[in-house]
Backbone of each chain as ProteinMPNN parsed JSONL, in Angstrom:
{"seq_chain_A": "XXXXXXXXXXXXXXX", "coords_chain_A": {"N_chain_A": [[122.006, 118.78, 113.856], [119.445, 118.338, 111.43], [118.851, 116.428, 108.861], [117.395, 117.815, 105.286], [114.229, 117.033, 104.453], [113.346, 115.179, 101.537], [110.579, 114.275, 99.383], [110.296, 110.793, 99.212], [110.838, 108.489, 96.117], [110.08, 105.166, 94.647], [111.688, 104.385, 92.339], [112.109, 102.824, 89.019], [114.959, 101.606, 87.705], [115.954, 101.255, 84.341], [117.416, 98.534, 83.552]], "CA_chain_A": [[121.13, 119.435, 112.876], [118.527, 117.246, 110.729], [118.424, 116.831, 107.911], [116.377, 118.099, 104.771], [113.665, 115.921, 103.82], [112.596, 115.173, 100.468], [109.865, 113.655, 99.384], [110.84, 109.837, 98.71], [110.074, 107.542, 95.78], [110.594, 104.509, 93.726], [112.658, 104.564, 90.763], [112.636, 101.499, 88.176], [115.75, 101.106, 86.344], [115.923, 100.329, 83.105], [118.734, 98.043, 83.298]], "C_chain_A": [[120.446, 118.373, 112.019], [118.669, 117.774, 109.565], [117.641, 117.222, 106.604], [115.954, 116.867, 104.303], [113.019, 116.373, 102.067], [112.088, 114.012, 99.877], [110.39, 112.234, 98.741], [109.69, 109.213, 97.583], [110.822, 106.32, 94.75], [111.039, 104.523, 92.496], [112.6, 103.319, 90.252], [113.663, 102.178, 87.425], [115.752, 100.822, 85.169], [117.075, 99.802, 82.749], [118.255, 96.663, 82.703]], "O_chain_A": [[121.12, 117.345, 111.956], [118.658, 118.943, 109.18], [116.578, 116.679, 106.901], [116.632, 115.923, 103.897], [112.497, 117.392, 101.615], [112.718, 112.961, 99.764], [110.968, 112.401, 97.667], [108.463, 109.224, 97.68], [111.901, 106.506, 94.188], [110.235, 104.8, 91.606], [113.067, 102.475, 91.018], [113.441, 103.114, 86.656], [115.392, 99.653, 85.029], [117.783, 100.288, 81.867], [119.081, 95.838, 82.315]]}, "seq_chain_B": "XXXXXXXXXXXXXXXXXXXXXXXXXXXXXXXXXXXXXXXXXXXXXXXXXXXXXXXXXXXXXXXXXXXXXXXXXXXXXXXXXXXXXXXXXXXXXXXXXXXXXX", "coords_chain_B": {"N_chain_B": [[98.99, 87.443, 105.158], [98.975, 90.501, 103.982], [98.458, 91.916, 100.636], [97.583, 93.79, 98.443], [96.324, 96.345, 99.688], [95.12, 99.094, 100.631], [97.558, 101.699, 102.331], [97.862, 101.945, 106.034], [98.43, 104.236, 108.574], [98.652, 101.926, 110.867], [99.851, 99.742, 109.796], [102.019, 97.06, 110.125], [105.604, 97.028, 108.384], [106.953, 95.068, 106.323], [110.291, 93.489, 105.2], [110.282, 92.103, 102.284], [111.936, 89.007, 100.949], [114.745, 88.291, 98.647], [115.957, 90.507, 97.614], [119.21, 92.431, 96.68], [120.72, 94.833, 97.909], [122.354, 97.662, 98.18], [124.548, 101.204, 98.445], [124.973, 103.571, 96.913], [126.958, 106.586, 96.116], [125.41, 107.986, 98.454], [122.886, 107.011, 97.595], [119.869, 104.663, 97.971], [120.515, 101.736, 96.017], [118.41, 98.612, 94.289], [118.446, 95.521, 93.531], [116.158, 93.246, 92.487], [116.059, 90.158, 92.752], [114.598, 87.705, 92.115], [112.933, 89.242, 90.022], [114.182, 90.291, 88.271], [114.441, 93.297, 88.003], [115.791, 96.53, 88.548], [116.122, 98.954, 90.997], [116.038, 102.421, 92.455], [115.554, 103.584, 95.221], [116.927, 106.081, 96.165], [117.882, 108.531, 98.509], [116.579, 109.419, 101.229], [114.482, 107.294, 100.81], [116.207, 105.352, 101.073], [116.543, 105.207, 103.731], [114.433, 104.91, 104.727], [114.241, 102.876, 104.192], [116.312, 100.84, 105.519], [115.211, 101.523, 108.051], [112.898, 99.672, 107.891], [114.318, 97.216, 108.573], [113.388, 95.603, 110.138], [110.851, 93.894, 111.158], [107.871, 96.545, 111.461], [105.739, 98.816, 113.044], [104.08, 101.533, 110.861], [103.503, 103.301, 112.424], [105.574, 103.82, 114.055], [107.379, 103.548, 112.863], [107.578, 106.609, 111.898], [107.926, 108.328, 113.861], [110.858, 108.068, 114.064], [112.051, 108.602, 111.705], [111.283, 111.358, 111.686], [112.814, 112.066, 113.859], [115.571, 112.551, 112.178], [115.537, 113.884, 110.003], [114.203, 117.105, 109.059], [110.928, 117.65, 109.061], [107.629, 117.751, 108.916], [104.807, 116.255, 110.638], [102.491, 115.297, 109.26], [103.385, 115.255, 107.004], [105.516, 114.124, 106.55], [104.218, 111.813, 107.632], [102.292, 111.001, 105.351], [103.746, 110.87, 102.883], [105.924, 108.777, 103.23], [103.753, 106.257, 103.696], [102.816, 106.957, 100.788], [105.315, 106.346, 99.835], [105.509, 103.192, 100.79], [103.47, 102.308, 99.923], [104.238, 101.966, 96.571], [106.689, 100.237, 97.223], [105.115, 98.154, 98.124], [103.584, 97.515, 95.972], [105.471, 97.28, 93.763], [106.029, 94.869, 95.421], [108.328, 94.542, 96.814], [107.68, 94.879, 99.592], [105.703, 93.115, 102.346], [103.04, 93.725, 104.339], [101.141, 93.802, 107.133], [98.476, 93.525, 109.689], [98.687, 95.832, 112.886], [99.501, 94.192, 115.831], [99.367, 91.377, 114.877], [101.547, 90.203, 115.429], [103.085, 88.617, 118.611]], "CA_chain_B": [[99.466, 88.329, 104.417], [98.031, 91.674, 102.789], [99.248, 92.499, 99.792], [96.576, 94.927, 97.672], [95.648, 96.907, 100.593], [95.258, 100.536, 101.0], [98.132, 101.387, 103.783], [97.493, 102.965, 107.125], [99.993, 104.191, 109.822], [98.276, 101.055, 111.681], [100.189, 98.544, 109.518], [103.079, 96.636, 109.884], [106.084, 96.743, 107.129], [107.75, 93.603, 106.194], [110.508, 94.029, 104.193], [110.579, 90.657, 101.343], [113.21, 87.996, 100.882], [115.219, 87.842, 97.74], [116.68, 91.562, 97.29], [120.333, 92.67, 96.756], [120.666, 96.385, 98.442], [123.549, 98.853, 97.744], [124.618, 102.571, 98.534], [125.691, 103.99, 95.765], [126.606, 107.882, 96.394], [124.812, 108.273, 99.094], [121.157, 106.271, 97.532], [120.213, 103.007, 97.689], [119.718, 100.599, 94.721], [118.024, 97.389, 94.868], [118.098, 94.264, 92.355], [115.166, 92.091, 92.934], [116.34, 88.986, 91.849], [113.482, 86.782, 91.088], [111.934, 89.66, 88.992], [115.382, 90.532, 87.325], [114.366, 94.568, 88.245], [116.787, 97.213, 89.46], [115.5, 99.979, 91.278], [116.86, 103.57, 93.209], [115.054, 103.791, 96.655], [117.329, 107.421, 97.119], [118.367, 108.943, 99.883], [115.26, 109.247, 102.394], [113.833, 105.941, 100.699], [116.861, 104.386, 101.274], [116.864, 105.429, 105.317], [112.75, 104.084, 105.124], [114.485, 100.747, 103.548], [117.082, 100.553, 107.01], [114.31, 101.873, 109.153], [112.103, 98.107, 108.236], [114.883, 96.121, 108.03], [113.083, 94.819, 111.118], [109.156, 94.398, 111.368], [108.117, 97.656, 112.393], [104.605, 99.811, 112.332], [104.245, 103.212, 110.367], [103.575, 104.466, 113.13], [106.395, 103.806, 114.706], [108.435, 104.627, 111.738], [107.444, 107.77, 111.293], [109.104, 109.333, 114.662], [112.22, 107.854, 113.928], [112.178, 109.647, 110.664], [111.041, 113.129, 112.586], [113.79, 112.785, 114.624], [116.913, 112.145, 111.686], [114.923, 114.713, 109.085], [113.082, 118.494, 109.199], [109.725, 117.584, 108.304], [106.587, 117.663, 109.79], [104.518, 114.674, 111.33], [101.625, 115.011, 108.726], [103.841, 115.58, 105.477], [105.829, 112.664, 107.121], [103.257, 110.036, 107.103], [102.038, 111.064, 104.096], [104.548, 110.861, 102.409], [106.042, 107.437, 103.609], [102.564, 105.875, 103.145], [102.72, 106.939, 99.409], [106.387, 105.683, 99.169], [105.771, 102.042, 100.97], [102.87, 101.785, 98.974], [105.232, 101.739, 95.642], [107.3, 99.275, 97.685], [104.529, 97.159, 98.55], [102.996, 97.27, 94.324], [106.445, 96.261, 93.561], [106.028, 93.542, 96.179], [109.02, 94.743, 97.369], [107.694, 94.479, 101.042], [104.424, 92.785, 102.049], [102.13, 94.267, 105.418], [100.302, 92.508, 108.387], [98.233, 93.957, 110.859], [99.514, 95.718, 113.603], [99.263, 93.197, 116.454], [99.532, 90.121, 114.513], [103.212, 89.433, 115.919], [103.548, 88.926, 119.678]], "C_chain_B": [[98.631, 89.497, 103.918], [99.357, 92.193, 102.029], [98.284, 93.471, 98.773], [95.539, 95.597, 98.654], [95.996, 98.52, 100.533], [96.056, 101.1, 102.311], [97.789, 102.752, 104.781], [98.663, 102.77, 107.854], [99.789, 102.823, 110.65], [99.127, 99.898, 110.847], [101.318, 98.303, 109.608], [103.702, 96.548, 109.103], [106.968, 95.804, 107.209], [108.831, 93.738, 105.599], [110.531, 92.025, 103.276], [111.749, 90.477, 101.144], [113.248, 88.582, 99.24], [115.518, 89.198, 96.592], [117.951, 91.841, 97.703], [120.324, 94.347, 97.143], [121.952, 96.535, 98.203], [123.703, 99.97, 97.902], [125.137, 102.668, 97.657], [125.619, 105.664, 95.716], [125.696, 108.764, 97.073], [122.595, 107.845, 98.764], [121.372, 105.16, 98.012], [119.599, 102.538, 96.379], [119.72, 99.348, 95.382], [117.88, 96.404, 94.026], [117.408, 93.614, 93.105], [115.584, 90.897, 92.477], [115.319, 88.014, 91.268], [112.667, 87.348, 90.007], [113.111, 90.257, 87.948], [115.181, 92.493, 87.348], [115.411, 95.24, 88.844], [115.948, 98.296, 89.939], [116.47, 101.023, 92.149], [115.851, 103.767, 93.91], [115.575, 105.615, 96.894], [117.446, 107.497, 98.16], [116.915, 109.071, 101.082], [114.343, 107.783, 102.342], [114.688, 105.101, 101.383], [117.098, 104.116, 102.956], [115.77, 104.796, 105.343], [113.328, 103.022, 105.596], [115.323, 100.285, 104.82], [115.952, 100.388, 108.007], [113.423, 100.419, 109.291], [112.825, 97.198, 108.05], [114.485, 94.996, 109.247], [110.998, 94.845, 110.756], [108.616, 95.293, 112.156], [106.253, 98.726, 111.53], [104.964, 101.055, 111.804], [104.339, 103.87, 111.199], [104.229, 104.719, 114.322], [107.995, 104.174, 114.102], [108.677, 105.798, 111.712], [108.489, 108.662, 112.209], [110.558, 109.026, 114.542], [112.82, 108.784, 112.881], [112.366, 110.858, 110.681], [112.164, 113.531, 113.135], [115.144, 112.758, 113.725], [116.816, 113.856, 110.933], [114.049, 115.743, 110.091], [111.921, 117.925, 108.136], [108.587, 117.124, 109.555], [105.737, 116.032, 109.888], [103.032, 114.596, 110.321], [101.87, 114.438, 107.023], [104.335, 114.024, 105.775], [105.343, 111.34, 106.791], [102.688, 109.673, 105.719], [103.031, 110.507, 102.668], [105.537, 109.02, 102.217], [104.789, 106.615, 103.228], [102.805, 105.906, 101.605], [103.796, 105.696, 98.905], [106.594, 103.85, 99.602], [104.601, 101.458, 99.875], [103.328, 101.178, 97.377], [105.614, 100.638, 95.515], [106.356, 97.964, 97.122], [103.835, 96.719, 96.61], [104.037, 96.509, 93.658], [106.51, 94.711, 94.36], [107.623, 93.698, 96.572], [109.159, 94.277, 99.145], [106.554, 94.209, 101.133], [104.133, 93.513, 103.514], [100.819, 93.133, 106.409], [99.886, 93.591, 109.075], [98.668, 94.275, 111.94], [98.909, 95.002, 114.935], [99.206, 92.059, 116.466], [101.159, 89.682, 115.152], [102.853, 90.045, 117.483], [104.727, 88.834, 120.096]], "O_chain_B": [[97.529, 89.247, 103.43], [100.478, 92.595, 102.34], [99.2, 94.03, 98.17], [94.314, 95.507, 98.567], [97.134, 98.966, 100.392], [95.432, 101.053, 103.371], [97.569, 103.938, 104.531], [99.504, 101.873, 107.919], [100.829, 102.481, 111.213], [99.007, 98.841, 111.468], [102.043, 99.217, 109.215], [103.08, 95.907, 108.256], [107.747, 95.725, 108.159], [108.474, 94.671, 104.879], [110.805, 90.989, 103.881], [112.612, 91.354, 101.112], [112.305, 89.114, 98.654], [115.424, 89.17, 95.365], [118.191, 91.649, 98.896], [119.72, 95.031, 96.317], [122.678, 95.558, 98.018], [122.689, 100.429, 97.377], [125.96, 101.793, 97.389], [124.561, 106.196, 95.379], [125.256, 109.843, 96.676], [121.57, 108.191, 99.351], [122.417, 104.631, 98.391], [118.535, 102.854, 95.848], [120.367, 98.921, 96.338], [116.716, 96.453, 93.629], [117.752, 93.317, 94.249], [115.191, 90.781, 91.316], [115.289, 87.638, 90.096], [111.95, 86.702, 89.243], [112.768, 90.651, 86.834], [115.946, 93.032, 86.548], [116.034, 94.618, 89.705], [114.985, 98.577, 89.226], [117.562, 100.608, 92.537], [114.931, 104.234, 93.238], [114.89, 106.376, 97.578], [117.148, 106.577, 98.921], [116.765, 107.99, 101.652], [113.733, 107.255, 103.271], [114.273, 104.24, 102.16], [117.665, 103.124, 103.414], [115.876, 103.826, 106.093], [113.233, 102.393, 106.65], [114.962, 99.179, 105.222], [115.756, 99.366, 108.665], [113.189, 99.954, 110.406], [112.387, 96.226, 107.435], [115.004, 93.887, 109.371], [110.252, 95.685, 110.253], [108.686, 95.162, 113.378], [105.857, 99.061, 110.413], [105.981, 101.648, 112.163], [105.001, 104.907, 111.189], [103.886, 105.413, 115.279], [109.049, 104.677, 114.491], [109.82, 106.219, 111.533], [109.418, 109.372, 111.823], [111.386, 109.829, 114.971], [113.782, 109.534, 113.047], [113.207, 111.498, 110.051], [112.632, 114.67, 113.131], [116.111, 112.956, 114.461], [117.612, 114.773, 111.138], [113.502, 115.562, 111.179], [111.96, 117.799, 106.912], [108.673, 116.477, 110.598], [106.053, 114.985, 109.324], [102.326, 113.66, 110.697], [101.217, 113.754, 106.234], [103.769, 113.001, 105.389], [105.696, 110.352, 106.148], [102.61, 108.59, 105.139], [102.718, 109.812, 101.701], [105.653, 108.363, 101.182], [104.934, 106.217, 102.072], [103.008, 104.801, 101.104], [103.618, 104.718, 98.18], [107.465, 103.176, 99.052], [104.74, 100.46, 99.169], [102.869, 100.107, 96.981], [105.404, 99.898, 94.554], [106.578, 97.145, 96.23], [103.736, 95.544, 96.255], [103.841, 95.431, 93.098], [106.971, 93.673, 93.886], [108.156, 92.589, 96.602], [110.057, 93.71, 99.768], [105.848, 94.751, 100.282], [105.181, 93.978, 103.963], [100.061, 92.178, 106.238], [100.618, 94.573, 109.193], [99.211, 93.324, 112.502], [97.721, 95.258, 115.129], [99.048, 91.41, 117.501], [101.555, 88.517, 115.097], [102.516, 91.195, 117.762], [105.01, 89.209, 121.234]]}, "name": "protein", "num_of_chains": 2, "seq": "XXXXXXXXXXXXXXXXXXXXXXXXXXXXXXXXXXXXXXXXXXXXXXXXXXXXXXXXXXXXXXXXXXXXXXXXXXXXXXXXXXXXXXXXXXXXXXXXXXXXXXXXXXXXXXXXXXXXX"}
């Protein structure tokens, strides 16, 4: 079974 | 090199030297080290970020993707496209023409 996609994206940190 | 290019399924993704990768609960995070940045790739970013850990076109990416994930082959590219673009602003990964590597 596949699985769900969701839409990807970059995240900055604020570390 | 291209690095401020508008990307097409036609381009090659690179990924750049001098990142620390990590799963962390099923994402990935990424410390850049020369820019002192952390970042969260997530779960589908973080399968992209495996998917070029070799030099590899979009549009050769994309079915690999089709076949792990439910999603269609337009949303797909779209979608990827947006998210290497990110990459590539971060300078995360840089892009070559596809055909420049024999």
């Amino acid at each position: 079974m596949n699985k769900e996609w969701k839409q990807p994206s970059l995240e900055v940190l604020d570390v | 090199m291209i690095t401020n290019q508008k990307l097409t399924v036609n381009h090659v993704v690179v990924q750049a030297e001098g990142n620390i990768v990590s799963d962390m609960d099923g994402e990935k995070v990424m410390l850049n080290i020369s820019r002192g940045k952390y970042y969260n790739l997530g779960e589908v970013g973080g399968r992209i970020w495996d998917g070029i850990s070799a030099p590899i076109s979009i549009r050769n990416l994309v079915p690999i993707l089709m076949a792990e994930y439910n999603v269609e082959q337009s949303k797909c590219e779209d979608h990827v496209l947006s998210f290497l673009e990110q990459l590539l602003e971060e300078q995360l990964i840089y892009i070559e023409e596809e055909g420049m590597r024999q």
